[in-house]
TORPA-4810 file (N, C-alpha, C, O; in nm, 3 decimals):
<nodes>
NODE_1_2.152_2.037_0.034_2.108_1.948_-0.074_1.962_1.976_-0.107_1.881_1.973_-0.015_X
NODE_2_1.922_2.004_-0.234_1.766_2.016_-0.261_1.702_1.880_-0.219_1.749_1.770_-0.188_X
NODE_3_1.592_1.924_-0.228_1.472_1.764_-0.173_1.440_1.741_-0.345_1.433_1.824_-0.436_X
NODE_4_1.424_1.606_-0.347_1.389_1.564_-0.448_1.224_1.555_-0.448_1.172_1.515_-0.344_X
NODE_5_1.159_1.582_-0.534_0.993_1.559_-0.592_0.962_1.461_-0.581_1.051_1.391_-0.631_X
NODE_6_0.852_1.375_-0.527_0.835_1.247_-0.458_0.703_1.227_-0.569_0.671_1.110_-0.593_X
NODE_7_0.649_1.302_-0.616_0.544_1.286_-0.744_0.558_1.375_-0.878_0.502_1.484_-0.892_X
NODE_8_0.637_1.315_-0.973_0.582_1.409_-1.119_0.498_1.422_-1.186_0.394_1.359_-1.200_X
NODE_9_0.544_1.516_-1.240_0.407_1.574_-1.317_0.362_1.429_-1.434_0.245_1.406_-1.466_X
NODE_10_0.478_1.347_-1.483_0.472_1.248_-1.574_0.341_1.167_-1.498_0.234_1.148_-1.555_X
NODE_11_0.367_1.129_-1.376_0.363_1.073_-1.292_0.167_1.139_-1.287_0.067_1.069_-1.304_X
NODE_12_0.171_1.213_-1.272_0.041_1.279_-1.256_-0.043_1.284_-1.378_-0.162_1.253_-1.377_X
NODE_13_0.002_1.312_-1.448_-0.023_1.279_-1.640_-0.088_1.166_-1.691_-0.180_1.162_-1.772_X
NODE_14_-0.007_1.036_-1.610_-0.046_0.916_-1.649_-0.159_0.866_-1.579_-0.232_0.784_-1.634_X
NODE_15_-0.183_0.910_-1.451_-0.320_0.876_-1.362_-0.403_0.968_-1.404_-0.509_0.950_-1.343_X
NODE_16_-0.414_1.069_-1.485_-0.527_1.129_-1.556_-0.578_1.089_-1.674_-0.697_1.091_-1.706_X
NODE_17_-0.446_1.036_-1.764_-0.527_0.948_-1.853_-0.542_0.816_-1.828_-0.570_0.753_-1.930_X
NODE_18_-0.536_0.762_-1.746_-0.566_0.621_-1.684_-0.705_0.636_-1.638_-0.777_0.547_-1.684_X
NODE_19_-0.759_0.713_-1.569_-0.884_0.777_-1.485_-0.945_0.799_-1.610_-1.055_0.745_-1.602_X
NODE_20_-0.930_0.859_-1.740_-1.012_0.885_-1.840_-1.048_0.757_-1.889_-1.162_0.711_-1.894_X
NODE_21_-0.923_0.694_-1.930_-0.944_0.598_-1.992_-1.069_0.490_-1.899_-1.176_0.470_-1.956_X
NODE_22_-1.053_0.445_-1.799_-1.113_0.364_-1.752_-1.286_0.458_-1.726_-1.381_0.388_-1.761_X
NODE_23_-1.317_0.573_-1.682_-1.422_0.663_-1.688_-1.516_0.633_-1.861_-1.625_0.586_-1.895_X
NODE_24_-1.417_0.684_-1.916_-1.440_0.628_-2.024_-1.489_0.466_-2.076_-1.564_0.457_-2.173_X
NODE_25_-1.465_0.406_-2.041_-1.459_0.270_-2.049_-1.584_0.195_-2.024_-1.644_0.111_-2.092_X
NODE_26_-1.617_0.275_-1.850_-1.745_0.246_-1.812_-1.854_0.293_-1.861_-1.956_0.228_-1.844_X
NODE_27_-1.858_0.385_-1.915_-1.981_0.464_-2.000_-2.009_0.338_-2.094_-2.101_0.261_-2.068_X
NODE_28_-1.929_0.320_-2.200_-1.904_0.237_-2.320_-2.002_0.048_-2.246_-2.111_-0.004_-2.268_X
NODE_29_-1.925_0.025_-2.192_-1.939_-0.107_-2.122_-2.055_-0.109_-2.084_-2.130_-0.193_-2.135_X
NODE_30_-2.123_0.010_-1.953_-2.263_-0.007_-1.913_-2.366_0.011_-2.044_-2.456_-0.073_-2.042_X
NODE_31_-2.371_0.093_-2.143_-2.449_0.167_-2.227_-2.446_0.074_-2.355_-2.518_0.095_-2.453_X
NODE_32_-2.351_-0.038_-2.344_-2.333_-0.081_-2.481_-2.295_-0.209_-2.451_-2.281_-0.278_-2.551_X
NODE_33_-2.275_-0.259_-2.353_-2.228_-0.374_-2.331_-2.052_-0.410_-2.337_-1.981_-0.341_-2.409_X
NODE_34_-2.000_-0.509_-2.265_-1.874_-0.512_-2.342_-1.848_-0.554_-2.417_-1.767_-0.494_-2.488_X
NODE_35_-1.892_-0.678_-2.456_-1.878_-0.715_-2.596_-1.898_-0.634_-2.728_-1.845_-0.656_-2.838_X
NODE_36_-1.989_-0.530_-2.691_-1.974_-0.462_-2.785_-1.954_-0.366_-2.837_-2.000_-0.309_-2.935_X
NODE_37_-1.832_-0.335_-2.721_-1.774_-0.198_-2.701_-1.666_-0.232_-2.727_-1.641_-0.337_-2.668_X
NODE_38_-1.520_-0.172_-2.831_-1.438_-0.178_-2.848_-1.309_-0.057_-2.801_-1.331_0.053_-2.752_X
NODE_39_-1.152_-0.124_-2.839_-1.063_0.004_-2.772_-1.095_0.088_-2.871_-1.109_0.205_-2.834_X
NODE_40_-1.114_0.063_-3.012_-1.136_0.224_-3.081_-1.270_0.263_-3.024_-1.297_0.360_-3.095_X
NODE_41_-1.332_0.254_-2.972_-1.460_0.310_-2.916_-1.436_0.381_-2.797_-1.498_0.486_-2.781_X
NODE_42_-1.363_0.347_-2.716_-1.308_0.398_-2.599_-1.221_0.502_-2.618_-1.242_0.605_-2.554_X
NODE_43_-1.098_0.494_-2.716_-1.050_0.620_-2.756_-1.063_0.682_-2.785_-0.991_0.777_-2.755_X
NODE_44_-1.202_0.701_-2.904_-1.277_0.829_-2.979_-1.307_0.862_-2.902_-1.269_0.977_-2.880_X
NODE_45_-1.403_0.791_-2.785_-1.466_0.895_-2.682_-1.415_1.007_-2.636_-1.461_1.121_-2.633_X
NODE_46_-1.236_0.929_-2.574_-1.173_1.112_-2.500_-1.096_1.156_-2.615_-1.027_1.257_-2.601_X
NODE_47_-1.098_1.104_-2.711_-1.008_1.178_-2.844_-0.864_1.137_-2.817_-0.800_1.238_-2.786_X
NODE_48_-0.785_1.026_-2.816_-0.705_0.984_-2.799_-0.654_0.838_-2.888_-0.728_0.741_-2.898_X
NODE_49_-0.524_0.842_-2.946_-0.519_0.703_-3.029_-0.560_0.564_-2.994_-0.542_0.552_-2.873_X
NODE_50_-0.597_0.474_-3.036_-0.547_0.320_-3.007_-0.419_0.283_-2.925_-0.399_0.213_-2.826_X
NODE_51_-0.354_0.345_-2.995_-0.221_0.328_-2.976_-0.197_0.379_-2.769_-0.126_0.339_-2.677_X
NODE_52_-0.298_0.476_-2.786_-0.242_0.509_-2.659_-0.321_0.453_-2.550_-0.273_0.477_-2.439_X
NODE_53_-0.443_0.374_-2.553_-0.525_0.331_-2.508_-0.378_0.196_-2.442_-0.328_0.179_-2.331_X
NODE_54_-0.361_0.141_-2.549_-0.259_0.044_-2.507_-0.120_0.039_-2.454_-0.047_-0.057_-2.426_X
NODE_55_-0.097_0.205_-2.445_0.020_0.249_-2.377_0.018_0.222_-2.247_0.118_0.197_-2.180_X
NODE_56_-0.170_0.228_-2.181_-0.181_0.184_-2.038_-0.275_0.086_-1.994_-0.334_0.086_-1.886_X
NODE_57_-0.286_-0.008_-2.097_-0.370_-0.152_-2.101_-0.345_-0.254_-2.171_-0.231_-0.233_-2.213_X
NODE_58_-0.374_-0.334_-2.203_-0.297_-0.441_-2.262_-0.424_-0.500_-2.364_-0.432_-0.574_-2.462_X
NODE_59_-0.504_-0.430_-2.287_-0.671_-0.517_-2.351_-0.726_-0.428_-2.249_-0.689_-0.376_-2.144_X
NODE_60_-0.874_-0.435_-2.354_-1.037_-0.403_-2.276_-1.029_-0.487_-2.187_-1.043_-0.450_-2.070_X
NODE_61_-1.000_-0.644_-2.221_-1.034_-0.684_-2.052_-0.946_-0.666_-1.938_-0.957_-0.738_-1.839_X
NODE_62_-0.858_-0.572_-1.946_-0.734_-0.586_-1.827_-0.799_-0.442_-1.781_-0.788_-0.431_-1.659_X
NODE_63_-0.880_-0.298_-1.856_-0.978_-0.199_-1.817_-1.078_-0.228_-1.753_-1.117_-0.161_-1.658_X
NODE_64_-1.155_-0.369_-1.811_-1.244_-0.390_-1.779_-1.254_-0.494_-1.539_-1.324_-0.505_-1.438_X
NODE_65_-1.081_-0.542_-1.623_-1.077_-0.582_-1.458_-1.038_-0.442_-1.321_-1.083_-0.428_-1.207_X
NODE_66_-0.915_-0.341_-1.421_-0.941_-0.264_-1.310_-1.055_-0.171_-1.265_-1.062_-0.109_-1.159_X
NODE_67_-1.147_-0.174_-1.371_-1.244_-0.112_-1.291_-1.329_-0.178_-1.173_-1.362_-0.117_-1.071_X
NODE_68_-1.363_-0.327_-1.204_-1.393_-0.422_-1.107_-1.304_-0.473_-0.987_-1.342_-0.535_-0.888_X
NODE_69_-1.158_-0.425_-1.024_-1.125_-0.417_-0.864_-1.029_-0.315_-0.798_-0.928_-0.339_-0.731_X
NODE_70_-1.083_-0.195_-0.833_-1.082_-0.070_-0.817_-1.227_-0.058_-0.703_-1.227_-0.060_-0.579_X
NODE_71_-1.346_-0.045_-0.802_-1.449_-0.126_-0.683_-1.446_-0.217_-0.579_-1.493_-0.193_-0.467_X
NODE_72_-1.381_-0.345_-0.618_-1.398_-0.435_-0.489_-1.317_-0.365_-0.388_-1.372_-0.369_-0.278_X
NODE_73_-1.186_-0.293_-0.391_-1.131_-0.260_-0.280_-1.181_-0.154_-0.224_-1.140_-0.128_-0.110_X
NODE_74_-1.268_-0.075_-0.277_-1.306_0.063_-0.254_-1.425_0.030_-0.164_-1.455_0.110_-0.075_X
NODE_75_-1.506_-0.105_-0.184_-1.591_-0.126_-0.117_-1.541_-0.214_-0.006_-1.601_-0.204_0.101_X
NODE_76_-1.436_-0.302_-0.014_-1.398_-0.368_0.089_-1.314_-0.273_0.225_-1.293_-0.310_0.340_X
NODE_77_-1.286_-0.165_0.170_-1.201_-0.100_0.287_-1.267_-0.055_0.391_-1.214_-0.059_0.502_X
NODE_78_-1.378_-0.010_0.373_-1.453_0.059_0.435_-1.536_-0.054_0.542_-1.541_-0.053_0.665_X
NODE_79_-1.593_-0.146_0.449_-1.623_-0.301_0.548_-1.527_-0.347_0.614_-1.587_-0.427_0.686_X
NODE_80_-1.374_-0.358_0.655_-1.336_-0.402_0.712_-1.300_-0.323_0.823_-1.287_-0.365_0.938_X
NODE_81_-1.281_-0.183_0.778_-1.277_-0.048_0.880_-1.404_-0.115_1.020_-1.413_-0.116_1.143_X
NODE_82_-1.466_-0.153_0.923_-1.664_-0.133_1.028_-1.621_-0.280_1.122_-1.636_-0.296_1.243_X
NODE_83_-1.566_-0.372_1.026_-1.616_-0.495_1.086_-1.480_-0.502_1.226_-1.489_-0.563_1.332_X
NODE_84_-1.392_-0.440_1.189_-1.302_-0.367_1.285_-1.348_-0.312_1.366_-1.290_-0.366_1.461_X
NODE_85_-1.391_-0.263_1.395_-1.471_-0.150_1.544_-1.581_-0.235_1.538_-1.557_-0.323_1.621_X
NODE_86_-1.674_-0.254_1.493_-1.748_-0.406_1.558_-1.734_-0.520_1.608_-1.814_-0.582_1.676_X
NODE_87_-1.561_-0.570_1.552_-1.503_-0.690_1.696_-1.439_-0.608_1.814_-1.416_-0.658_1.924_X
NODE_88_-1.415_-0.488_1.782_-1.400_-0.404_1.907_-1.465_-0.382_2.024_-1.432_-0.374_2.142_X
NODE_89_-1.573_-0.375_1.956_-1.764_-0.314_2.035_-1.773_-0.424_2.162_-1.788_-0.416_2.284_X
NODE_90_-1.756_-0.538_2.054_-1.805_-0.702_2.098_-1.706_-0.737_2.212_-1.733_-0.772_2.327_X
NODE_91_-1.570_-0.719_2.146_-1.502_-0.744_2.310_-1.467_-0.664_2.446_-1.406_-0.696_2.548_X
NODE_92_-1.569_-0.477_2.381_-1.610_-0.423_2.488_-1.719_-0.410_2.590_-1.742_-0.332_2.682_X
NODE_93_-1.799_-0.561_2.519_-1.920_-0.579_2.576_-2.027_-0.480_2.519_-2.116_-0.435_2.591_X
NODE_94_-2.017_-0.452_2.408_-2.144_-0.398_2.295_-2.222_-0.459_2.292_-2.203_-0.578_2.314_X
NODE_95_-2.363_-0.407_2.262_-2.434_-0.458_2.156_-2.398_-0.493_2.026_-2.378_-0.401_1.946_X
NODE_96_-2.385_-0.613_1.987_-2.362_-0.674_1.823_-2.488_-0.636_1.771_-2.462_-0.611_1.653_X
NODE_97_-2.583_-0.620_1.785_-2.713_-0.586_1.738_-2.714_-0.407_1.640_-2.748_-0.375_1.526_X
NODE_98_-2.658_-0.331_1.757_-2.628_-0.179_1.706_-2.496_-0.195_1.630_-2.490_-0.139_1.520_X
NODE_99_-2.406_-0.253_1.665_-2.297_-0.267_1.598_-2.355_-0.301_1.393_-2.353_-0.239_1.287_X
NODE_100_-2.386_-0.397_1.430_-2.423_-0.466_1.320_-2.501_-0.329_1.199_-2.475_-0.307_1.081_X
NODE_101_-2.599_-0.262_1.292_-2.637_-0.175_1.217_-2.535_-0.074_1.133_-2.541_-0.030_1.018_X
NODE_102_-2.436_-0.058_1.245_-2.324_0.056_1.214_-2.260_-0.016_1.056_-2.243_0.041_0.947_X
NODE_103_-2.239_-0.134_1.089_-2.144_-0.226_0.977_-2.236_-0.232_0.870_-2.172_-0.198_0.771_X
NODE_104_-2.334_-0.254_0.844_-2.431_-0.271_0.749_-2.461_-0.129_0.655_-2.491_-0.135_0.536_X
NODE_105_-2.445_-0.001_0.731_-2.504_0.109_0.664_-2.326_0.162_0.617_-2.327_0.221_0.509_X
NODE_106_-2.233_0.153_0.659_-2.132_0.161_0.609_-2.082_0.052_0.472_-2.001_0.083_0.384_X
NODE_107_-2.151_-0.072_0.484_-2.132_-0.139_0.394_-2.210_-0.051_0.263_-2.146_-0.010_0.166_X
NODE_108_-2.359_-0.031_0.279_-2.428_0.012_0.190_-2.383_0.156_0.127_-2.361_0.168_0.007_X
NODE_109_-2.371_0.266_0.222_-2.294_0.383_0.183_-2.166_0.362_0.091_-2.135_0.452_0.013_X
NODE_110_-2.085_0.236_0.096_-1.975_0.201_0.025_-1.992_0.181_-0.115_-1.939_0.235_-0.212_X
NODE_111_-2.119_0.049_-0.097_-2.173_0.021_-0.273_-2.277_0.168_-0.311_-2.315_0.177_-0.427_X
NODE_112_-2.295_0.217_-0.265_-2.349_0.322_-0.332_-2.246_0.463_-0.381_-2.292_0.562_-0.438_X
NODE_113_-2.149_0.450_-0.356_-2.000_0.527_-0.382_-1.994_0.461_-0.529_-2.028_0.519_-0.632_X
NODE_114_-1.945_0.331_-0.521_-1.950_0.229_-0.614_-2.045_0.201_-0.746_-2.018_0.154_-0.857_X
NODE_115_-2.139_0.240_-0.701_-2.259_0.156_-0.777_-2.225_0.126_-0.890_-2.211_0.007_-0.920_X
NODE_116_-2.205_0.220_-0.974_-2.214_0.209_-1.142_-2.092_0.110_-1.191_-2.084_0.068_-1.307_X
NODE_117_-1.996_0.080_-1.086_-1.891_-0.036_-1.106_-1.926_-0.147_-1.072_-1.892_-0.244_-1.139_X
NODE_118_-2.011_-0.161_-0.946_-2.069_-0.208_-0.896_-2.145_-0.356_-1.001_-2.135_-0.477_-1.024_X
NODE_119_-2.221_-0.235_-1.033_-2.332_-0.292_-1.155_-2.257_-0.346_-1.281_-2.289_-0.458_-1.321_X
NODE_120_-2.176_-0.289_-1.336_-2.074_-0.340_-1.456_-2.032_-0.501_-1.404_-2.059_-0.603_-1.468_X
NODE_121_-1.963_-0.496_-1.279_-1.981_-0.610_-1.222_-2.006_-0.716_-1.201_-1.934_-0.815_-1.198_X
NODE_122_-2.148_-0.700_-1.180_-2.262_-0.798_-1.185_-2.312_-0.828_-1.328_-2.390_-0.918_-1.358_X
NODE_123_-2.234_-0.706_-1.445_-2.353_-0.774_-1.568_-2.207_-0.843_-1.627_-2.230_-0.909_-1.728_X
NODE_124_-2.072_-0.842_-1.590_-1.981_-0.855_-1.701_-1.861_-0.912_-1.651_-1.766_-0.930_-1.727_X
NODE_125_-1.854_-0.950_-1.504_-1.775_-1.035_-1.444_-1.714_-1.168_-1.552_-1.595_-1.173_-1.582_X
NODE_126_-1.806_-1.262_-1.600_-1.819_-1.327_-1.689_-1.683_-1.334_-1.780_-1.600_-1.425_-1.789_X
NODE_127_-1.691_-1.200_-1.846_-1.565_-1.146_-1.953_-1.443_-1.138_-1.899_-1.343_-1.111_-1.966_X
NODE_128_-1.442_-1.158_-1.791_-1.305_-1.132_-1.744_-1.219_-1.268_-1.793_-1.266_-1.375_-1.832_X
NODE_129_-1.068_-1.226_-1.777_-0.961_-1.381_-1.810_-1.002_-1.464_-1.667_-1.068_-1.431_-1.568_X
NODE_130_-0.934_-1.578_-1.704_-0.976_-1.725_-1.604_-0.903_-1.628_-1.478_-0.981_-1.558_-1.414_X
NODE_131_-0.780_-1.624_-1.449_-0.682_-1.591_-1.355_-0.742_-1.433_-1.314_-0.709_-1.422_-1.196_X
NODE_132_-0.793_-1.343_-1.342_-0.876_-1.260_-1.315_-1.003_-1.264_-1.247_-1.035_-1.202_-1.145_X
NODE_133_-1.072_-1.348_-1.318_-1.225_-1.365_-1.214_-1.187_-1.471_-1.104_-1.274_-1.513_-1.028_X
NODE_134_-1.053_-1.517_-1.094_-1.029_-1.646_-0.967_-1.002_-1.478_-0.884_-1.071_-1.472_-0.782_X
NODE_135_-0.935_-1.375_-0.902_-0.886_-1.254_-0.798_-1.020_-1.237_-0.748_-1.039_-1.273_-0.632_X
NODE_136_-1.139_-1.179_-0.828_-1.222_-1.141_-0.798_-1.325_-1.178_-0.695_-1.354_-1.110_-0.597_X
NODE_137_-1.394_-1.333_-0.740_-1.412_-1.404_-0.657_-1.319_-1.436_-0.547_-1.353_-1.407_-0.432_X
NODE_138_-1.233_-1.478_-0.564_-1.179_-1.436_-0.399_-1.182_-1.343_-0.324_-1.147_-1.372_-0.209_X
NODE_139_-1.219_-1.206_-0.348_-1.185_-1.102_-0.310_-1.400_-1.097_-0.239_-1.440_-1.068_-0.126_X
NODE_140_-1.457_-1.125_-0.327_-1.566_-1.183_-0.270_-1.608_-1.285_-0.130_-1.678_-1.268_-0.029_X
NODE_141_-1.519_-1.403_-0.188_-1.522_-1.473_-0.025_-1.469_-1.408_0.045_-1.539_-1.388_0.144_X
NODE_142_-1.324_-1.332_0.050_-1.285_-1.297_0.141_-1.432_-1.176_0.228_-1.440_-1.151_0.348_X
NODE_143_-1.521_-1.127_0.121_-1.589_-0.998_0.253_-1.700_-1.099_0.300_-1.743_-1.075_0.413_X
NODE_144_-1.749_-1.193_0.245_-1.846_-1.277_0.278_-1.789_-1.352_0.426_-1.859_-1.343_0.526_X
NODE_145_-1.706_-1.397_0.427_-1.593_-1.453_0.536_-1.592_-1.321_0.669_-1.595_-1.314_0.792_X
NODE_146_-1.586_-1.256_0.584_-1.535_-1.116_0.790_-1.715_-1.096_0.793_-1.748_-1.061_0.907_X
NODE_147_-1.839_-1.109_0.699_-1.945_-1.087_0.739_-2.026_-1.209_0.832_-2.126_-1.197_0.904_X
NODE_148_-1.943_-1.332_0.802_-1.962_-1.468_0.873_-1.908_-1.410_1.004_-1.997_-1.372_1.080_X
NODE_149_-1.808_-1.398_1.041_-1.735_-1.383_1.123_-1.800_-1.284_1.252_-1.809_-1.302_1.373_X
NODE_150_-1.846_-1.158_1.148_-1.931_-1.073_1.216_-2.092_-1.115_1.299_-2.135_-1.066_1.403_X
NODE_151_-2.144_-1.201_1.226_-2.243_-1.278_1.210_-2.229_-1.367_1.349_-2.316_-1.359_1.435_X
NODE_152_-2.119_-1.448_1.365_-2.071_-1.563_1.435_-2.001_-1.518_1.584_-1.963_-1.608_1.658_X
NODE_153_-1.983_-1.349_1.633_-1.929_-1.262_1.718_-2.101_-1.282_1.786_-2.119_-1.322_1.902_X
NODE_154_-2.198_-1.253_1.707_-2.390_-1.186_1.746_-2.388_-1.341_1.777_-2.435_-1.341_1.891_X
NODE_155_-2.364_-1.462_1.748_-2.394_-1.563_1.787_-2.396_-1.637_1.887_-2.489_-1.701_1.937_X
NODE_156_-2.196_-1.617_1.943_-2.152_-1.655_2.060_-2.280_-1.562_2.154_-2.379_-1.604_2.213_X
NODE_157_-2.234_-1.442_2.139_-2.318_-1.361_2.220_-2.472_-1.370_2.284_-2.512_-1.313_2.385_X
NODE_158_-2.533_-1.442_2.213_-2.665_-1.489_2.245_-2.761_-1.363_2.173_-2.870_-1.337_2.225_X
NODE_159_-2.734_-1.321_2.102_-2.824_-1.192_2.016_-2.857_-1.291_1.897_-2.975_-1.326_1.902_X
NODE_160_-2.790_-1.342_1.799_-2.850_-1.442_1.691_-2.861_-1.543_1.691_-2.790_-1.612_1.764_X
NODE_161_-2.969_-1.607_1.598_-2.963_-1.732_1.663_-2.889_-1.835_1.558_-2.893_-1.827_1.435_X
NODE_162_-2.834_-1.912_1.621_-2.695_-2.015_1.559_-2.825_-2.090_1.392_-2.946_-2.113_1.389_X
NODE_163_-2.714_-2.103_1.287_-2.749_-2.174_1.173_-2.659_-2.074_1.061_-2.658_-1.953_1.085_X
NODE_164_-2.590_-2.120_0.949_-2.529_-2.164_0.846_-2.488_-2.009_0.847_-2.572_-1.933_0.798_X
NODE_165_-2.342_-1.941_0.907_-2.289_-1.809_0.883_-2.290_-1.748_0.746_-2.328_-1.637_0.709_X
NODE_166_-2.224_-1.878_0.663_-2.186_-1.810_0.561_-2.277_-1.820_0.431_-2.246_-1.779_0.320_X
NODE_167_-2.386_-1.876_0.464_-2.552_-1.879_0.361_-2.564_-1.720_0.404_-2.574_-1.624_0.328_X
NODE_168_-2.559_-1.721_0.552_-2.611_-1.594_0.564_-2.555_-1.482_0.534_-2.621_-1.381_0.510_X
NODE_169_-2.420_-1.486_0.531_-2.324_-1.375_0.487_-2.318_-1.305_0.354_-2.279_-1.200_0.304_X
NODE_170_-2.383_-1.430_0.320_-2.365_-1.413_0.105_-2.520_-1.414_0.062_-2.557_-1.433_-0.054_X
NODE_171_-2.635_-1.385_0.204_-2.762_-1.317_0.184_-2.722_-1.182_0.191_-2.715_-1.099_0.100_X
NODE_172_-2.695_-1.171_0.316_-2.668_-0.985_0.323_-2.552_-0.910_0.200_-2.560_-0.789_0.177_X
NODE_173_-2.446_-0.999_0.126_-2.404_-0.918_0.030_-2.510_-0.922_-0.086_-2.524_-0.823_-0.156_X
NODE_174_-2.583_-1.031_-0.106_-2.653_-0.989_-0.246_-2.767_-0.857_-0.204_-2.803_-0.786_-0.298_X
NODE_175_-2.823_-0.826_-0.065_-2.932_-0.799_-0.023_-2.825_-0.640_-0.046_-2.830_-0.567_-0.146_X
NODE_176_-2.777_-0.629_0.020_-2.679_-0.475_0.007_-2.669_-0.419_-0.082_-2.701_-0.300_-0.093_X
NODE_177_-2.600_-0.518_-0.203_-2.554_-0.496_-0.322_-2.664_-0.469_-0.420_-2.646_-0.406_-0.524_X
NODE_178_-2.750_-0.507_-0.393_-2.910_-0.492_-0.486_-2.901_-0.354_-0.502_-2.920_-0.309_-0.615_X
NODE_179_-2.872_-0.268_-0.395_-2.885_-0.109_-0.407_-2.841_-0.109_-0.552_-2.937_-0.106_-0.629_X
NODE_180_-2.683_-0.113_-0.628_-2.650_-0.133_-0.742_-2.688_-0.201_-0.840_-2.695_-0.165_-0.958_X
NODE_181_-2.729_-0.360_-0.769_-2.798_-0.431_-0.876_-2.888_-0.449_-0.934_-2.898_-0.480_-1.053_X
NODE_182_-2.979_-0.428_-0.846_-3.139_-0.446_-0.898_-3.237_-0.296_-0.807_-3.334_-0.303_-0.733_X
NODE_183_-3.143_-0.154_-0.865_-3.197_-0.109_-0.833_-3.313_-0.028_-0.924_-3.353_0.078_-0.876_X
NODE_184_-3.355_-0.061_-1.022_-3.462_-0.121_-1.104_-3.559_-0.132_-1.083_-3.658_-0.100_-1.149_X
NODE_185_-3.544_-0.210_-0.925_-3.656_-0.316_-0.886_-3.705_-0.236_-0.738_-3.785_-0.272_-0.651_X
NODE_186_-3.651_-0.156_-0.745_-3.693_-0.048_-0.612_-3.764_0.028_-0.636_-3.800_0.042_-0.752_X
NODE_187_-3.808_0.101_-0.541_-3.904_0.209_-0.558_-3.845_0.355_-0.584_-3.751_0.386_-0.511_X
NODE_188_-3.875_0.421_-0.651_-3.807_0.505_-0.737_-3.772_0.602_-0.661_-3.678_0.674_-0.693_X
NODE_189_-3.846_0.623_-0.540_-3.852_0.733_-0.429_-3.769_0.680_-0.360_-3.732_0.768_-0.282_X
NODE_190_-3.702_0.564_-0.332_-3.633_0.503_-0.222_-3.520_0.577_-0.194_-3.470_0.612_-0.300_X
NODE_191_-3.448_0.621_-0.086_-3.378_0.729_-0.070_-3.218_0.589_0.007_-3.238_0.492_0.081_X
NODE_192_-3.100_0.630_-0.042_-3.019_0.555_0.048_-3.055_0.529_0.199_-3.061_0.412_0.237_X
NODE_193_-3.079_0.639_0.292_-3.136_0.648_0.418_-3.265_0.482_0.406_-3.241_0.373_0.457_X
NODE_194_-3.355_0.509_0.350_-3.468_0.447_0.341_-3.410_0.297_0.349_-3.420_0.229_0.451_X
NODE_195_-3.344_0.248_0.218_-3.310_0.143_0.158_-3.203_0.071_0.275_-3.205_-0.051_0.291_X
NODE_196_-3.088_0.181_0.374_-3.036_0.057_0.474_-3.132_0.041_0.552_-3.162_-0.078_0.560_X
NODE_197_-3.211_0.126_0.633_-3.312_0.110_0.712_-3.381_-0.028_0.682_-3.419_-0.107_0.769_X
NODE_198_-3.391_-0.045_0.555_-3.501_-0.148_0.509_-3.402_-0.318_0.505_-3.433_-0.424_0.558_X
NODE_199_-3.310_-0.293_0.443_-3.185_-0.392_0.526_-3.129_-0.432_0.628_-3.066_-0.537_0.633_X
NODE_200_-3.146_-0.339_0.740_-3.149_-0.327_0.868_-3.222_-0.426_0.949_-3.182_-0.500_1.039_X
NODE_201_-3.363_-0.406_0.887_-3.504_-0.463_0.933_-3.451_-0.619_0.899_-3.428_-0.699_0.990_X
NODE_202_-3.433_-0.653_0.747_-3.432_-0.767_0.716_-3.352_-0.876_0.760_-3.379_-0.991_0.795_X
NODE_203_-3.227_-0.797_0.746_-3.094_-0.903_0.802_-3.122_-0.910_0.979_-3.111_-1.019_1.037_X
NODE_204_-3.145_-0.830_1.028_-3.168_-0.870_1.192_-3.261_-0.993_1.188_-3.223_-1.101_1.232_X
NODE_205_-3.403_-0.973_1.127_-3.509_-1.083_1.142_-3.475_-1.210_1.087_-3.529_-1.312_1.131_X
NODE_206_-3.353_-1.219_0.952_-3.261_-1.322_0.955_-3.247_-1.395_1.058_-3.304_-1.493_1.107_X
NODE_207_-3.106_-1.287_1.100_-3.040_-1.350_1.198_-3.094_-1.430_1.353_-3.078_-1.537_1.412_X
NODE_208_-3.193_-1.257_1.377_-3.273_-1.330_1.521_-3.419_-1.465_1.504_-3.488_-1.528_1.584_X
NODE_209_-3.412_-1.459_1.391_-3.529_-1.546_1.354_-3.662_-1.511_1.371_-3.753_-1.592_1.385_X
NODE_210_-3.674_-1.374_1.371_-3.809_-1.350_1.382_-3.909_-1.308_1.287_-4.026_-1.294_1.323_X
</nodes>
């Protein structure tokens, strides 16, 4: 009996113009805003109809959500990978302290994969449908929640000192995420290396109170 093809070429076709389309999308969105970026704007770009724009979207804002959670998972996988081998560490009698570092520069290496979705993100979340930004935001508490958690492992332990996990959890995502968001507001020389280092510093003196 022949083996049957487990991926076609159709099949392969359609995730290339899906990948355009949304590539596309983000150029338009960051550079122009979304509001004032339209699907015929998005289709001229790769030279493709209206018509076909909607063959694999329904709307700019259903592009505009998978690119935002295309990102969130791309950045969440990798954090939970970390925060995974850091409750590991902890119940091998680790340091949560080095751990923490490990989880933190993997977090940052993640949004910097990310960034430019990242940033769309933060300026255009807003636009999304009601039942869309409820995914999103959840998908938010949920990493804020395993960074509490992570947070609350250094606690039992006697490395941090006890007060409000999840104030602090949803310091270190805006503090991370700045790489994308307000990186503007950095120093122009700042090198990824530099910038967790400098997060490193901060969120420990958080946590340990010093």
């Amino acid at each position: 009996m022949r083996s049957v093809e487990t991926t076609s070429p159709r099949v392969s076709r359609t995730e290339e113009i899906r990948s355009r389309i949304k590539a596309a999308a983000l150029d338009l969105f960051l550079s122009r805003g979304f509001a004032r970026s339209g699907v015929r704007q998005i289709a001229g770009s790769i030279g493709v109809s209206v018509g076909t724009i909607f063959n694999y979207f329904d709307s700019k804002e259903q592009i505009l959500y998978a690119l935002i959670f295309e990102m969130q998972k791309g950045v969440a996988v990798p954090l939970q990978a970390a925060a995974r081998k850091y409750r590991e560490q902890a119940a091998a009698d680790g340091d949560p302290e080095q751990s923490l570092r490990m989880l933190l520069s993997e977090y940052a290496r993640a949004v910097d994969v990310w960034r430019a979705q990242l940033l769309l993100a933060h300026q255009e979340t807003r636009s999304l449908r009601r039942e869309q930004l409820r995914e999103i935001l959840d998908g938010e508490r949920r990493m804020g929640d395993l960074l509490a958690d992570v947070i609350r492992i250094g606690v039992e332990r006697g490395k941090f000192r006890p007060g409000d996990l999840h104030f602090r959890a949803h310091a270190i995502q805006i503090m991370v995420q700045s790489w994308a968001t307000r990186r503007w507001a950095l120093p122009r020389d700042m090198t990824l290396d530099n910038f967790i280092a400098s997060v490193e510093r901060s969120v420990l003196a958080m946590l340990k109170g010093a």
